[in-house]
C-alpha positions in Angstrom: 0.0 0.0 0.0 1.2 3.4 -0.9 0.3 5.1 2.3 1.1 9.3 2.4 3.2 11.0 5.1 0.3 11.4 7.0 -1.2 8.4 7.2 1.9 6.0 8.0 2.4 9.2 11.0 -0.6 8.2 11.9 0.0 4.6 12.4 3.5 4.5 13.9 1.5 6.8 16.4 -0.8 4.1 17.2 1.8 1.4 17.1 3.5 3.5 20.0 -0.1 4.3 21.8 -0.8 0.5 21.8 2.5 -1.5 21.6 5.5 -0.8 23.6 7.5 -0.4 21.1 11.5 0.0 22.1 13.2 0.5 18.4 13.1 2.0 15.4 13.2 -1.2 13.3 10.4 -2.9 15.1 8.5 -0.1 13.6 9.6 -1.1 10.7 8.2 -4.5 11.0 5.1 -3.2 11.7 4.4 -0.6 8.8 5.5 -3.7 7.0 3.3 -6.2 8.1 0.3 -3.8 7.0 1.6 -3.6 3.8 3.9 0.3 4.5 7.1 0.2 3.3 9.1 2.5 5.4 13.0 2.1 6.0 14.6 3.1 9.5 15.2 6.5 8.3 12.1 7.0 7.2 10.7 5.5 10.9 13.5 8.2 13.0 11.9 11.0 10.4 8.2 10.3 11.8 9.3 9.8 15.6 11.1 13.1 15.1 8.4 14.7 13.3 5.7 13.4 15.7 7.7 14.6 19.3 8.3 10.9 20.5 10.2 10.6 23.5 11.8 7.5 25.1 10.4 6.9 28.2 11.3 3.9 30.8 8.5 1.4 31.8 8.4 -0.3 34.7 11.5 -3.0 34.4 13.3 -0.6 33.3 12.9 -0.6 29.6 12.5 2.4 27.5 9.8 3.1 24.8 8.7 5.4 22.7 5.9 7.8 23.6 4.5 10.5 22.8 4.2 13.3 24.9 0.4 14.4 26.1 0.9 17.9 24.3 1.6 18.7 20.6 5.3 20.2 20.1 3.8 23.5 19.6 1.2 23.8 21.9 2.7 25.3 25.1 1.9 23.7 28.3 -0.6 24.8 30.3 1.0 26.3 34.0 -1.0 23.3 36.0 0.9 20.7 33.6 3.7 22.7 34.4 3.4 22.5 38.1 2.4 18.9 38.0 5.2 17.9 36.0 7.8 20.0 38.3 6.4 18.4 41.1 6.0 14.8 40.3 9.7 14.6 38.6 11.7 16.9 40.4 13.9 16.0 43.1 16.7 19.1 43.4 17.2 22.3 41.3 20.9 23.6 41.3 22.1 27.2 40.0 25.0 28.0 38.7 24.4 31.8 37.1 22.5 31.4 34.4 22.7 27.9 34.6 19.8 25.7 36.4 21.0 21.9 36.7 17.3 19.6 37.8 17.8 15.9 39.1 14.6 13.5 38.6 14.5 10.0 38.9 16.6 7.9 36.1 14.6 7.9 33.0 12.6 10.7 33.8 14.7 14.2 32.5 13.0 14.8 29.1 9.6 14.1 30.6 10.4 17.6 32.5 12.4 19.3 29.6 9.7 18.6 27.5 7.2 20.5 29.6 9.5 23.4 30.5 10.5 24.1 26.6 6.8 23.9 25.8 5.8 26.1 29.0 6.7 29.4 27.4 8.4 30.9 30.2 10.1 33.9 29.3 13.5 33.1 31.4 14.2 30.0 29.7 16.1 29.9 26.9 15.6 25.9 26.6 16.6 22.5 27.7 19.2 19.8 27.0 17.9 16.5 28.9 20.2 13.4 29.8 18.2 10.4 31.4 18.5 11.6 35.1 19.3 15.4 34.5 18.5 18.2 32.6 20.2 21.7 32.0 17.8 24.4 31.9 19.5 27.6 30.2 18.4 31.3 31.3 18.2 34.4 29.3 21.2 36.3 30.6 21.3 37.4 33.8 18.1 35.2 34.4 19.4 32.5 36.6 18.5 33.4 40.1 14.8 34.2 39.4 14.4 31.1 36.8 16.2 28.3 39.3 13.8 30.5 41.9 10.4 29.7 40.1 11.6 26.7 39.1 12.4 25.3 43.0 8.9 27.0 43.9 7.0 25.2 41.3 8.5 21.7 42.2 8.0 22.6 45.7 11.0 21.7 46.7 
């Protein structure tokens, strides 16, 4: 089947919404067994293009997901605040440098929320599996790690 952009999207969105699905080629396998030729390129193309995120599962292997929000929607504050509070553990400044801890697995979860939260202070994210660096507008720091500890209420 000749599917469009759109539609194969589509499906590898369902594949990750009802399969835990932890690579790129058993996407592959999928599209292929419903007739979609797609090669891993292709597949890291549509995860890009769709916002999926690895997440760990319980047992401690990672999926894709895709986040609740669409990547340009901005996150409502209470998703913000839930987020903040459920992942993070410590906020750490260093000028206009904000270092968060969550638990292993768990960084890009809160990245993901703060770069979609539209807060003026943040300049944006890089997320590791355990930690993420939160970058301020110059001379932002203080106030950002501020809000940022407040919101987690830590």
């Amino acid at each position: 089947m000749a599917a469009s952009k759109a539609q194969r999207q589509h499906r590898v969105a369902q594949y990750l919404t009802d399969h835990g699905i932890g690579s790129q080629q058993q996407l592959v396998e999928l599209l292929a067994g419903d007739g979609i030729a797609a090669t891993q390129a292709t597949v890291s193309r549509d995860l890009e293009d769709l916002g999926a995120i690895k997440v760990r599962i319980p047992g401690g292997t990672t999926v894709y997901a895709i986040p609740e929000l669409p990547t340009d929607q901005l996150a409502p504050s209470d998703h913000l605040r839930r987020v903040l509070s459920e992942w993070v553990v410590q906020v750490d400044r260093s000028s206009d440098l904000i270092v968060l801890r969550t638990p292993p697995g768990s960084a890009h979860v809160v990245a993901s929320a703060l770069d979609r939260a539209g807060l003026e202070l943040l300049l944006g994210t890089v997320a590791g599996d355990d930690t993420l660096l939160a970058i301020a507008v110059q001379d932002s720091g203080r106030a950002l790690a501020e809000f940022l500890h407040r919101t987690a209420g830590l």
